[in-house]
C-alpha positions as CSV (number, residue, x, y, z in Angstrom):
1,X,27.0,-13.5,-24.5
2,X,28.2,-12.5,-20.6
3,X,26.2,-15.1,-18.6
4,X,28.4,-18.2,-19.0
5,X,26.0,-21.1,-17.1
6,X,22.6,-21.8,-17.2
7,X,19.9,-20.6,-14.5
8,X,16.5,-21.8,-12.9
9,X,14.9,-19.8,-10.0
10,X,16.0,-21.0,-6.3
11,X,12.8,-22.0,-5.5
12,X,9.4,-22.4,-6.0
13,X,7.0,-19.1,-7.3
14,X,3.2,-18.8,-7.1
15,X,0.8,-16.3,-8.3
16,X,-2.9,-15.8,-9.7
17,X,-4.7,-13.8,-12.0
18,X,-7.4,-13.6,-15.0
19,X,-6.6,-14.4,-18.1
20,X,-6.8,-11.7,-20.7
21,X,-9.2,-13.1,-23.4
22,X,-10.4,-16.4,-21.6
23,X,-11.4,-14.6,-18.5
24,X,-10.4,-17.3,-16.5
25,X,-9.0,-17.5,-13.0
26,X,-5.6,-18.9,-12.9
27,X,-3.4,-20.1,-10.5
28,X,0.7,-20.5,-11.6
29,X,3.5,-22.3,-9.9
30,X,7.2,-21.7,-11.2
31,X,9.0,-24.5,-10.3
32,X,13.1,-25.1,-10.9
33,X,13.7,-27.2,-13.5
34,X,17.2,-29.0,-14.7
35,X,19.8,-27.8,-16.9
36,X,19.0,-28.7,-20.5
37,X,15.1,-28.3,-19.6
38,X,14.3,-25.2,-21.5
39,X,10.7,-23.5,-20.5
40,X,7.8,-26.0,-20.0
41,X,4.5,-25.3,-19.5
42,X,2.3,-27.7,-17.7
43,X,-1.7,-28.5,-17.7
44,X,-2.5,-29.7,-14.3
45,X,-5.9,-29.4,-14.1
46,X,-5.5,-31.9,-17.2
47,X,-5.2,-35.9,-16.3
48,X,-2.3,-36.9,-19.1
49,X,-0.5,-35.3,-22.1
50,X,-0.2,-32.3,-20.3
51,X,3.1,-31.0,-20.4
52,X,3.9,-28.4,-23.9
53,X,7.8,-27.9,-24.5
54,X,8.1,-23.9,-25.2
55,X,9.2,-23.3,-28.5
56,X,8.1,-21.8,-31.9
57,X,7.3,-24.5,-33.5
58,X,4.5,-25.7,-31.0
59,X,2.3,-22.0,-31.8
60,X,-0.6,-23.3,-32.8
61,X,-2.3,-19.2,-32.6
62,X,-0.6,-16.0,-32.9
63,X,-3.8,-13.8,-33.0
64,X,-3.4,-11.1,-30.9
65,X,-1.2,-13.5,-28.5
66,X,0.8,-16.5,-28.9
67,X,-0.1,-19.5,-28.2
68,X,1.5,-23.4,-27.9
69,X,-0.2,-26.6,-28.3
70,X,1.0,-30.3,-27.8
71,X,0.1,-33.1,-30.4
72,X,-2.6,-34.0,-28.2
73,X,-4.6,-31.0,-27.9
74,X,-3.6,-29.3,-24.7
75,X,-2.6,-26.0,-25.2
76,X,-1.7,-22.2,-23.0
77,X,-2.4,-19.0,-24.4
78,X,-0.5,-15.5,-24.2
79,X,2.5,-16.6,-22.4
80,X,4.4,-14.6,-24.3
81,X,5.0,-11.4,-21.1
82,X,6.0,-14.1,-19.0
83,X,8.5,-15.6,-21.8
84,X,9.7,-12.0,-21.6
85,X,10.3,-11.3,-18.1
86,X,12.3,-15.0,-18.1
87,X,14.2,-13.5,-21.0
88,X,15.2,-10.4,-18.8
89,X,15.9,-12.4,-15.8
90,X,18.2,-14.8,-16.9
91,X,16.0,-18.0,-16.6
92,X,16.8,-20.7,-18.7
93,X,14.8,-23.5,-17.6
94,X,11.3,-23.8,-15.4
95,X,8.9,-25.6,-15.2
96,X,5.6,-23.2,-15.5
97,X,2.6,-25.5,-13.8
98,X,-0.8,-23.4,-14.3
99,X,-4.3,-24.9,-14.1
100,X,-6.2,-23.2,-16.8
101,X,-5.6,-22.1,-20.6
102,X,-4.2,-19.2,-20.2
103,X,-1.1,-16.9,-18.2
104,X,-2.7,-14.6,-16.1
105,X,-2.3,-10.9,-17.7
106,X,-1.6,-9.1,-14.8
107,X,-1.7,-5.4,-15.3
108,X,-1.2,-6.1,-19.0
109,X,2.9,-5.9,-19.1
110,X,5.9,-8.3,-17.4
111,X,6.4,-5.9,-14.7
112,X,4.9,-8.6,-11.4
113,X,6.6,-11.2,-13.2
114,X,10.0,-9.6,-13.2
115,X,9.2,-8.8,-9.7
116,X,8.5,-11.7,-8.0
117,X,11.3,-13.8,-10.1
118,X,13.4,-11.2,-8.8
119,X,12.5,-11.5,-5.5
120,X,12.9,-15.1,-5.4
121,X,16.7,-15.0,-7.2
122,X,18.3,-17.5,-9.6
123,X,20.1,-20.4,-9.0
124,X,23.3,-21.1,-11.7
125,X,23.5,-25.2,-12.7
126,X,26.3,-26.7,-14.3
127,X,25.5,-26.6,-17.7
128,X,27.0,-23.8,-20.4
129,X,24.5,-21.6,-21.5
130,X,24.0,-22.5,-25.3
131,X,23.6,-18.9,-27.7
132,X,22.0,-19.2,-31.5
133,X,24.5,-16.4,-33.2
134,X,23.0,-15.2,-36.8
135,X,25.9,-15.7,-39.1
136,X,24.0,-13.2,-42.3
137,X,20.9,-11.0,-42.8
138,X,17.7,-12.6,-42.9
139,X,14.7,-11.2,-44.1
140,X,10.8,-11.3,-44.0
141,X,7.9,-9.4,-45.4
142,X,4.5,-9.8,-45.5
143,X,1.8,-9.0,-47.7
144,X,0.7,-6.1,-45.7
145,X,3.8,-4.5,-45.9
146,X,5.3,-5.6,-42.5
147,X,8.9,-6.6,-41.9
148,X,11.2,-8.3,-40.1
149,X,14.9,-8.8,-40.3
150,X,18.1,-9.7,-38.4
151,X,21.5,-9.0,-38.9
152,X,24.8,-10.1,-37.1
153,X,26.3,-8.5,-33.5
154,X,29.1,-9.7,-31.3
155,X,27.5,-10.6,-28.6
156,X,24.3,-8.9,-28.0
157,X,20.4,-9.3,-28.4
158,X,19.0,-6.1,-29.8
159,X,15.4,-4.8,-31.2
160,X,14.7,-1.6,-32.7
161,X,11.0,-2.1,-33.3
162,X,8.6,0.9,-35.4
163,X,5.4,0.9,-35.0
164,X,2.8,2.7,-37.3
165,X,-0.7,4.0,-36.2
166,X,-0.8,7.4,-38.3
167,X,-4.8,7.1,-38.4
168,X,-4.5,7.6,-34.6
169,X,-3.8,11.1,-33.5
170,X,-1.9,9.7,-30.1
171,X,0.0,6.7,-31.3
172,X,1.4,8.2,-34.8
173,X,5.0,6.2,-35.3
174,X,7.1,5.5,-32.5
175,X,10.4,3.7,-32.7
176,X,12.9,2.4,-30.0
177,X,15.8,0.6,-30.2
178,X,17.2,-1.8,-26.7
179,X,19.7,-4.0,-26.1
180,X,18.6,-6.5,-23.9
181,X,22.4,-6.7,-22.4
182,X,21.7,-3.4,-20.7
183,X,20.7,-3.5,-16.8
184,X,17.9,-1.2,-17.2
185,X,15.0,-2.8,-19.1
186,X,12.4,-1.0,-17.1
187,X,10.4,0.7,-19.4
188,X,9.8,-2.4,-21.6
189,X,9.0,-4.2,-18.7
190,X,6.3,-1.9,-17.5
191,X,5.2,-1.7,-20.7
192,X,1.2,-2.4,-20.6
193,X,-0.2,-4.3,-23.6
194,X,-2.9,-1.4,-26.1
195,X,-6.0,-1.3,-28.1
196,X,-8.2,1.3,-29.6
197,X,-11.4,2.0,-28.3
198,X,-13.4,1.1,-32.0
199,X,-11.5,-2.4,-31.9
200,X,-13.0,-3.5,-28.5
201,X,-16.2,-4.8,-29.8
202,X,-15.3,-6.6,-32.9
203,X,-12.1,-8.5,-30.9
204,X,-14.9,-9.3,-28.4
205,X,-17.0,-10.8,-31.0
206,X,-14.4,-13.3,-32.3
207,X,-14.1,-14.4,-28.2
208,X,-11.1,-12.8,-27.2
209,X,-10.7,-10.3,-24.1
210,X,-13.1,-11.4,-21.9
211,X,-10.5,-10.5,-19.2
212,X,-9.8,-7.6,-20.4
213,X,-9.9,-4.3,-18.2
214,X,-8.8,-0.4,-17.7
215,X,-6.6,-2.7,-15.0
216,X,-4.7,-5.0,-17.4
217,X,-4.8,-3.1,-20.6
218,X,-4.3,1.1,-22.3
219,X,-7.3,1.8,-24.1
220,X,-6.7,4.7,-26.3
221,X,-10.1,6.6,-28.1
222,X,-9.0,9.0,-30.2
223,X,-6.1,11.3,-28.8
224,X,-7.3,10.3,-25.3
225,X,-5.7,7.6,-22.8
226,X,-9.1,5.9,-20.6
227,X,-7.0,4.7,-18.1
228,X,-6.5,6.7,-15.1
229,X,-3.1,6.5,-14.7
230,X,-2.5,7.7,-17.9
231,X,0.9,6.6,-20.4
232,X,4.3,5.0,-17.8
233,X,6.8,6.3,-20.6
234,X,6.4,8.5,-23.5
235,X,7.3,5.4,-25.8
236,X,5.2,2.6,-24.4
237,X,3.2,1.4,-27.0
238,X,6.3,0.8,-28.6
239,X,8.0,-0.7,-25.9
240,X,5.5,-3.3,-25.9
241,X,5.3,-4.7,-28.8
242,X,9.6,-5.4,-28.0
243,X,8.7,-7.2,-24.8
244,X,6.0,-9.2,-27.2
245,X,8.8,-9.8,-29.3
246,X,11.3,-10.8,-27.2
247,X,8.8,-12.7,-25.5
248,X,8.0,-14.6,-28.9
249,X,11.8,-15.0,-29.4
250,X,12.4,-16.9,-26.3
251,X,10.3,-19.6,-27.8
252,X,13.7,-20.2,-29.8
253,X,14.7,-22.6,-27.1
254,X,17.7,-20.6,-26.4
255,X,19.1,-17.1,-26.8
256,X,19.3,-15.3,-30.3
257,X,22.6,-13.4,-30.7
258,X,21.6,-10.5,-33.4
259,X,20.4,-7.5,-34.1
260,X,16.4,-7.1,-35.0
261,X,14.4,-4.6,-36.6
262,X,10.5,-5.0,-36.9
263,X,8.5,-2.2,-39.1
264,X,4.7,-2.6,-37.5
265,X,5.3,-6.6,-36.7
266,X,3.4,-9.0,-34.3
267,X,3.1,-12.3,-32.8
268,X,2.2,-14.1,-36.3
269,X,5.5,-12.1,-38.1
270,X,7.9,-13.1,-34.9
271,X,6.4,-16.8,-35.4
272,X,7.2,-17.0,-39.3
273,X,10.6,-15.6,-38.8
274,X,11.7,-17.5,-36.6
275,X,10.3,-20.8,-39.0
276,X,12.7,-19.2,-41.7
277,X,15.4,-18.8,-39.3
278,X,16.0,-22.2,-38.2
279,X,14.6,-23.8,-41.3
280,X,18.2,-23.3,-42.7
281,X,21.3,-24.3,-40.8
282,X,23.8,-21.8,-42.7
283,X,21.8,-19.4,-40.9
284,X,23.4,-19.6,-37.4
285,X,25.9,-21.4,-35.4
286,X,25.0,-22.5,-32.0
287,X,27.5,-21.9,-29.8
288,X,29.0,-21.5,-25.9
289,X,31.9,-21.8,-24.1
290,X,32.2,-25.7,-24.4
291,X,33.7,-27.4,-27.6
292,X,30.2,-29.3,-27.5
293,X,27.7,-27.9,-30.0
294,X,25.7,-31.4,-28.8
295,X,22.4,-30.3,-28.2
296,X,21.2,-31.8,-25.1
297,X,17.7,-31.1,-25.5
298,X,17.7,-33.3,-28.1
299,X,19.1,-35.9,-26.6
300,X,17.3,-36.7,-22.9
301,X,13.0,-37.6,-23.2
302,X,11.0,-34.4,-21.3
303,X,10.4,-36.7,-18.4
304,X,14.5,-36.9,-17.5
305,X,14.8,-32.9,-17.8
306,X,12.7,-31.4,-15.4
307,X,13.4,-32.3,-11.9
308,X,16.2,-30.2,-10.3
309,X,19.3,-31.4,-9.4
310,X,20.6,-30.7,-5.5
């Protein structure tokens, strides 16, 4: 827990792209939000009931991305690299205006995101940064034979993810373990989201990737790489499916203090963990600096958290 106050970005962000399985054109505007505002993600090309609070219980979709939807219907769609690269950067609260259904993919990992927040800089507010800490192991498995767990650390955010593809002759099992504390996240930034080859064509036929592209995501056929470019680490695969997770753990509504482990997890898993985890209070402690454990989200309406203060 080393960052003591709160952040937002000092000032306005813009950026465009297509959206991975939509195929849609987006536009995005980052705008700095108040303390207490977590990540909000706002419809404008919708009239009213537009706005969708970030957070894991408002996944209505966690096939093959996650996706949040408000009571009323309006929904965005794999947000979960740019949940990432604000998890990296040290944003607590934004406002994320877009005017279609989807975040723009990009070249498939958080790496223009981290960029251009970076660029702009943070500001600090007033408020204490709040941290979930894990007070005891919790556990989940699925029927598949997936699994999920996280145990208690000091101070720290950790993932050591495995992921299994021993009928693919390139991917096999690859396994990394990061702190999130460290100042070198590179390599799970860059990290490019993957399929295989024979997958293409039935994911198409349920509607999804009509976006997608050599330029936004590895395709791997057999023990060959399509893209060009070829692999940006030797563990990348890997590497993205912890940005997807820490990504899907920002939807917490504030930082997890704990160490994760993931054997062949996803979206869906991340989204049912984090149910159990919060579903029992003995779980965690919510804690920072301040003798406070109010919780001010609670308190204020949406409409009273989101402009920033001078």
């Amino acid at each position: 827990m080393q960052d003591k106050y709160q952040t937002t970005t000092k000032s306005e962000i813009s950026f465009s792209g297509i959206g991975l399985h939509s195929g849609v054109n987006v536009d995005v505007n980052l705008v700095p939000a108040n303390s207490n505002s977590g990540i909000v993600f706002k419809r404008t090309d919708l009239d009213k009931n537009n706005e969708i609070e970030a957070n894991f219980k408002n996944v209505s979709s966690a096939k093959l991305c996650t996706k949040i939807e408000n009571k009323f219907g309006a929904s965005v769609s794999t947000i979960e690299h740019l949940m990432a690269a604000f998890y990296i950067c040290g944003i607590d609260n934004l406002i994320v205006n877009l005017n279609g259904p989807e975040v723009p993919i990009m070249d498939g990992s958080a790496k223009d995101f981290v960029k251009i927040i970076k660029n702009c800089g943070l500001k600090t507010l007033g408020s204490k940064r709040k941290y979930v800490k894990i007070k005891q192991k919790i556990e989940l498995k699925s029927e598949e034979g997936k699994l999920i767990s996280i145990v208690p650390t000091t101070d720290k955010f950790e993932v050591k993810f495995t992921l299994n593809y021993n009928d693919n002759p390139l991917i096999k099992t690859q396994t990394n373990k990061v702190n999130f504390h460290e100042k070198n996240l590179k390599d799970i930034y860059n990290a490019r989201t993957f399929c295989l080859y024979e997958d293409i064509e039935e994911i198409k036929s349920i509607g999804l990737a009509k976006g997608g592209s050599l330029d936004n995501a590895i395709v791997v056929k057999g023990s060959k790489i399509l893209n060009q470019e070829g692999l940006r680490s030797k563990k990348e695969f890997v590497n993205h499916k912890i940005l997807d997770l820490a990504g899907d753990f920002m939807l917490s509504g504030v930082r997890v203090v704990g160490m994760v482990e993931c054997i062949h997890g996803g979206h869906a898993l991340t989204n049912e963990f984090l149910k159990k985890i919060f579903s029992d209070k003995s779980n965690y402690d919510v804690v920072d600096s301040e003798s406070s454990a109010t919780n001010v989200r609670k308190i204020l309406p949406l409409n009273k958290r989101l402009a920033v203060n001078a």
